[in-house]
C-alpha positions in Angstrom: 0.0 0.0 0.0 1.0 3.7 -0.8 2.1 6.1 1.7 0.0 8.7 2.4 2.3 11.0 1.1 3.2 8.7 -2.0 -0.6 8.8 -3.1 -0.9 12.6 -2.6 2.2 13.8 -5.1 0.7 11.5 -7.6 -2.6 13.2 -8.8 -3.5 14.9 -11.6 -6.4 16.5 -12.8 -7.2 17.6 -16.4 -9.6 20.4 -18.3 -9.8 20.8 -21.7 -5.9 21.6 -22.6 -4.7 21.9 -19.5 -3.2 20.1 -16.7 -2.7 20.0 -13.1 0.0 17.6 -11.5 1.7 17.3 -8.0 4.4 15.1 -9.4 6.9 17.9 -8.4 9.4 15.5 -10.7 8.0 17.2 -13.7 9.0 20.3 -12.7 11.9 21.9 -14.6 13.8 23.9 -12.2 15.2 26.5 -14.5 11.3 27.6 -15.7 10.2 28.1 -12.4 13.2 29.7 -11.2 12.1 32.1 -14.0 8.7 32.7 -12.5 10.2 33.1 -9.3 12.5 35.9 -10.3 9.1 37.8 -12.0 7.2 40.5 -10.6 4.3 38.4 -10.2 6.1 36.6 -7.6 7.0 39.3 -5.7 7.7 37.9 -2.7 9.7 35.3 -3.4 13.2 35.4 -5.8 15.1 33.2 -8.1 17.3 30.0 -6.3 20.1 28.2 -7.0 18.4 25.2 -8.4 20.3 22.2 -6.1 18.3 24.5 -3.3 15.1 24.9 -5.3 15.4 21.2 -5.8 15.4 20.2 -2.3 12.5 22.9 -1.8 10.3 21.0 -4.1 10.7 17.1 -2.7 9.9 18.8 0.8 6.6 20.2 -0.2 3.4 19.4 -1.8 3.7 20.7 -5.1 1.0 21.5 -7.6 1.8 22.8 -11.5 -0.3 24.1 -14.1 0.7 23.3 -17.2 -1.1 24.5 -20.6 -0.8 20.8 -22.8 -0.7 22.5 -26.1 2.3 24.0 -25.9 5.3 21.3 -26.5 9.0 21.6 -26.0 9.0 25.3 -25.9 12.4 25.1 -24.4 13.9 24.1 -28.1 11.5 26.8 -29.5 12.8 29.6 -27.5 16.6 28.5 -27.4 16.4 27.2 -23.8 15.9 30.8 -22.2 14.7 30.7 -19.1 10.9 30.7 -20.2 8.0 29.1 -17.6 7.7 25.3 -19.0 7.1 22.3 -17.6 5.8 18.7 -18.2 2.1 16.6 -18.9 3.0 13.0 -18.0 2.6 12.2 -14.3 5.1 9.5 -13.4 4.8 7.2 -10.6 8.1 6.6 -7.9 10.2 3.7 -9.3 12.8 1.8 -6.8 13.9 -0.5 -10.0 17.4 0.5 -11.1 17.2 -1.2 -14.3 18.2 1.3 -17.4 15.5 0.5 -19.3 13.0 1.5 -16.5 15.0 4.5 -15.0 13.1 8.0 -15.2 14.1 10.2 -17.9 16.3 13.2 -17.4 13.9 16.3 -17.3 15.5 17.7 -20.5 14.8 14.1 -22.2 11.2 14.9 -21.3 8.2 16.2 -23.5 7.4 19.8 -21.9 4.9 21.9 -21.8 4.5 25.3 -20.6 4.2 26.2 -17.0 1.3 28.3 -16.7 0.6 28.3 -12.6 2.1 26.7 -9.2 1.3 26.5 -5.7 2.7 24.5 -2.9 1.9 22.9 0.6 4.5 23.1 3.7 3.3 20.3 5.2 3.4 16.4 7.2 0.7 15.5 4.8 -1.4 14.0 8.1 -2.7 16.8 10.1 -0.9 20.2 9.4 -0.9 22.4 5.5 0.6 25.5 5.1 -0.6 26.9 1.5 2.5 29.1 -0.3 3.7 30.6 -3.3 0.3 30.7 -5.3 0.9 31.9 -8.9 -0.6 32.1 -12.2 0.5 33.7 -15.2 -0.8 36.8 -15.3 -1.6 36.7 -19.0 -4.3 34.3 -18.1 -5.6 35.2 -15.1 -9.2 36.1 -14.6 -10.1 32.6 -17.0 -10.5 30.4 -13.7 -7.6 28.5 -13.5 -6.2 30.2 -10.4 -9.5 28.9 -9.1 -9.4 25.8 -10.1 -5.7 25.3 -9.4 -6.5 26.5 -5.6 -9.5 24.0 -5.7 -7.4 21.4 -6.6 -4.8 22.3 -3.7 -8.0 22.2 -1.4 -8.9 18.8 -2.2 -5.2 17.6 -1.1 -6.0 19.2 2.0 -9.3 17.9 3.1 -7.7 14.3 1.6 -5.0 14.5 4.4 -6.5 11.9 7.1 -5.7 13.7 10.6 -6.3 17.3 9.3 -6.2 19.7 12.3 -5.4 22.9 10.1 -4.3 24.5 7.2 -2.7 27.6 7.3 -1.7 30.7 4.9 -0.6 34.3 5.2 -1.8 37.2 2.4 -0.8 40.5 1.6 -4.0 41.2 -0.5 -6.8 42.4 2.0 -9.7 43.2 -0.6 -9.1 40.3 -2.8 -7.2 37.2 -1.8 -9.3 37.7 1.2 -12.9 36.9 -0.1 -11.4 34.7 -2.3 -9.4 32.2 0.2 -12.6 32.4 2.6 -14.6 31.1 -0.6 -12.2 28.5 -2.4 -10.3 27.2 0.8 -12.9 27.7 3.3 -10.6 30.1 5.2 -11.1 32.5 7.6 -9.2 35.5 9.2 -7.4 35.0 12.4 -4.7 37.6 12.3 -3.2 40.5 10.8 -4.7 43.8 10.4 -5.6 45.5 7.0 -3.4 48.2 5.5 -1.0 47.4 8.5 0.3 43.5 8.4 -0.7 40.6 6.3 -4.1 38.6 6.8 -3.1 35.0 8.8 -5.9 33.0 7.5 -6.9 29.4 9.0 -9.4 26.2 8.1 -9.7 23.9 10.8 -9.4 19.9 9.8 -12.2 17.4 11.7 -9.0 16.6 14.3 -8.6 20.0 15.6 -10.0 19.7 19.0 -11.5 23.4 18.0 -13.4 22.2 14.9 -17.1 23.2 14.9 -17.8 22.4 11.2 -17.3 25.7 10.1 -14.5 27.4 8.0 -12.1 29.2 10.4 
């Protein structure tokens, strides 16, 4: 039987063209880094990648990859463009060469449209970080969707007893946290600090049903 943890990096959801994964094997290192060092992720920068790496295989990851757009890497003369990969792969302990994973560049890519990740144990505790979506296609759903796909992770964890994240946006994230993630406020104070926002899990001894 899977771990717990095993199961949840191994789903994938689809809709029309695109795809989300939390294989966070598919992610090429160098596109993200690239998103990172954008002004759409403000608050974070660029990493060396052996740190980004290690980053990645201690979270929950979740990319959003538009299928339609294949090895853009070669098209664009491997700058550092926002790419990334369809095929989920499961974890493989056989050394054998002809089973061994590809190397990343080896892999069919497609572009790297959105990302999000969970700091978590993947039993009872989620901290929800470094949302992004391109912002030539925002306002089309797919932060929602990519959010609601997050959420699902969550709630699938089996001793849930919270989930966690911080936001700078008052008048936006805000609503939109307390709608998609069932969030509420807990902290913070508007035009002064960030929002702390919380959802209890069904194992918090707190946990009246409600979001909050």
């Amino acid at each position: 039987m899977a771990s717990i943890s095993a199961e949840l990096r191994n789903q994938r959801w689809t809709r029309d063209s695109y795809l989300i994964s939390t294989d966070a094997s598919l992610i090429p290192v160098p596109q993200l880094n690239a998103a990172f060092a954008s002004d759409a992720v403000y608050w974070a920068k660029a990493m060396p990648e052996a740190i980004m790496r290690e980053m990645l295989q201690s979270s929950l990851c979740f990319g959003l990859y538009d299928t339609t757009c294949a090895n853009p890497q070669q098209e664009l003369g491997g700058a550092a463009q926002v790419d990334d990969d369809d095929n989920n792969k499961n974890s493989n302990n056989n050394n054998d060469d002809d089973t061994a994973e590809p190397e990343e560049h080896q892999r069919p890519q497609h572009r790297l449209i959105g990302f999000a990740r969970l700091i978590t144990d993947f039993v009872t505790f989620a901290y929800a970080t470094d949302v992004w979506v391109d912002p030539a296609l925002q306002g089309n759903g797919l932060g929602r969707w990519l959010l609601g796909c997050v959420q699902e992770m969550i709630e699938a964890m089996p001793c849930l007893r919270k989930s966690l994240l911080f936001t700078d946006s008052w008048e936006k994230s805000v609503p939109f946290y307390e709608k998609v993630m069932k969030m509420s406020v807990v902290g913070g104070q508007p035009g002064v600090s960030q929002a702390i926002m919380q959802m209890r899990g069904k194992w918090s001894p707190h946990f009246t049903g409600k979001s909050g």
